[in-house]
C-alpha positions in Angstrom: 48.8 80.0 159.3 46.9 79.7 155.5 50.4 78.9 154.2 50.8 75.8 156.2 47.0 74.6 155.9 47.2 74.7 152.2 50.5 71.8 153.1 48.0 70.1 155.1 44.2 70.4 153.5 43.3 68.0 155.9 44.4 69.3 159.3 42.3 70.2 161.4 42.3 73.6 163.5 41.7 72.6 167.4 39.1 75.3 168.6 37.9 76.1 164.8 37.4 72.7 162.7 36.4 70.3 165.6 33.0 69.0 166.0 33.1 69.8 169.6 32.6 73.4 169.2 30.2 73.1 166.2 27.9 71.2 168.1 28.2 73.4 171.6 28.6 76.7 169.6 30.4 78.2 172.2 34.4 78.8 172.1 36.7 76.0 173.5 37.9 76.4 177.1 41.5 75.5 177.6 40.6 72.5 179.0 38.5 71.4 176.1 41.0 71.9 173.7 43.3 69.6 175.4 40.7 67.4 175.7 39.7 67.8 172.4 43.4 67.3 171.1 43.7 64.3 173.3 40.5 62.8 172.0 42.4 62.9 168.7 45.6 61.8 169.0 44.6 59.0 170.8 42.3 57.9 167.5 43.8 55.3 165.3 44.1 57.1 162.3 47.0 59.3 161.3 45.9 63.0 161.6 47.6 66.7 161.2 46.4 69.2 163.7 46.6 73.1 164.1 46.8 74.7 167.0 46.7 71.7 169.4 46.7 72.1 172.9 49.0 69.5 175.1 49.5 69.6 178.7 51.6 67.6 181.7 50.9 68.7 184.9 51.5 72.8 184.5 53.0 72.9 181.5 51.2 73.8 178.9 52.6 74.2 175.1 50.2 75.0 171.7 52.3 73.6 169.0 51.3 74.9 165.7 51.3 71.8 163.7 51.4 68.3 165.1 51.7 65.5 162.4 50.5 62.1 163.9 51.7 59.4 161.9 51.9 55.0 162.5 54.6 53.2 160.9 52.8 50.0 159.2 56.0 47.7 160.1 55.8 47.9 164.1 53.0 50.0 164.9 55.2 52.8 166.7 53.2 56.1 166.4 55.1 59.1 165.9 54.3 62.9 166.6 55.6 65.5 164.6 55.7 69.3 166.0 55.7 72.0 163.6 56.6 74.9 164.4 56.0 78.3 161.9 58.3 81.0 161.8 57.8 83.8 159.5 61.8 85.0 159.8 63.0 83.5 156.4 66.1 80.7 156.0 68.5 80.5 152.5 69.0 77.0 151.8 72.2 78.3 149.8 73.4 77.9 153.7 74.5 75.4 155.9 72.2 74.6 159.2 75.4 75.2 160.7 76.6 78.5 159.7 73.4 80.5 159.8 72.5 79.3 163.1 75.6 78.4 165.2 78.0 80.8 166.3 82.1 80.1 165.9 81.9 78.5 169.0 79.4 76.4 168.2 76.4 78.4 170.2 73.0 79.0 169.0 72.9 82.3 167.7 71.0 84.4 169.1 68.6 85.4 166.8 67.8 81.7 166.9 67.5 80.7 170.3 64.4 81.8 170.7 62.3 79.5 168.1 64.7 76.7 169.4 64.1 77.1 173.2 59.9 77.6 171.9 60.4 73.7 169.9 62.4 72.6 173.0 60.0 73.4 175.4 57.1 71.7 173.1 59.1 68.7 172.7 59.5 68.4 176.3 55.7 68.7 177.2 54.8 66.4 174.2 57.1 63.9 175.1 55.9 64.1 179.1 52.2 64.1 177.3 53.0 60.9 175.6 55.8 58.9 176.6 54.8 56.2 174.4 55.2 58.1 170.9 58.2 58.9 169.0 58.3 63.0 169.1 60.4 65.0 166.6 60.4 68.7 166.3 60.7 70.6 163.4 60.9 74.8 162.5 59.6 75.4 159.0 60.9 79.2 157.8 60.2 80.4 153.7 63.3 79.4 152.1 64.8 82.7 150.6 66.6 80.6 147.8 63.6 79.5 146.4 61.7 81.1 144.0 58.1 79.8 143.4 58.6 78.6 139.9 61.0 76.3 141.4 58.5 74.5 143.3 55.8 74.5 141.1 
C-alpha cells in the first residue's frame, strides 16, 4: 500500500483520490469505480492508479497498480498491472529456481500470486483489447539492503 504510493506520488487511489467521490461525499459503488477507472484510462494522459476497478461482462478483477503509459513513436498505449505481495524474493536467485519446481511447475507457494496476475491480465486484456497489457508481481527483495538503494 504506502510502500508502493511513495514509487508512484502521483497515482491516484480509485475510491480515495478521485474527484468523483470528493464532490458526492459518499463512498464509490462498484460500479462507480469502474466507471471511474474507465473514465481514466480512457484520458490521454499517462496515469498510475491504485486500486482500479476493471470489468468484462462478470469478471471482475482490482489490480493494485495499473501503470498507463503511450509510446511517442506509434501511439500504442500500454497497461501495466502491478501486483503487491508482501511474501519477500532474494535477487541472489534465479526466477527460475525459486519459483519453478524440477519439473518446471510453478511452485506452489507461487501459484497463487500467479493465477491472481493471470486472472487480472485476462479481464484487462478483455477490458481493453486495444492496449498492450503486461503483468508484473513486485515482492521486497531480501538481498537488498536499504543503503543499497539509496
Amino acid at each position: 500500500g504506502d510502500y508502493c504510493k511513495g514509487l508512484f506520488p502521483l497515482g491516484i487511489e480509485i475510491g480515495k483520490d478521485t474527484s468523483f467521490e470528493r464532490h458526492r461525499n459518499v463512498p464509490m459503488s462498484e460500479v462507480d469505480l469502474m466507471d471511474e477507472t474507465e473514465r481514466l484510462l480512457m484520458g490521454e494522459e499517462p496515469i498510475v492508479l491504485f486500486e482500479g476497478a476493471v470489468h468484462h461482462g462478470l469478471l471482475f478483477a482490482r489490480p493494485d497498480v495499473l501503470v498507463k503509459t503511450v509510446d511517442a513513436d506509434n501511439n500504442q498505449i500500454e497497461l501495466k498491472i502491478i501486483e503487491v505481495k508482501s511474501k519477500s524474493w532474494d535477487s541472489r536467485h534465479t526466477v527460475e529456481s525459486k519459483m519453478l519446481t524440477l519439473k518446471n511447475s510453478i511452485r506452489s507457494t507461487f501459484l497463487p500470486y500467479i493465477q491472481d496476475v493471470a486472472f487480472q491480465t485476462l479481464v484487462l486484456r478483455r477490458a481493453f483489447p486495444d492496449f498492450r497489457i503486461s503483468s508484473w508481481l513486485m515482492m521486497p527483495d531480501r538481498a537488498k539492503k536499504l543503503k543499497d538503494i539509496l
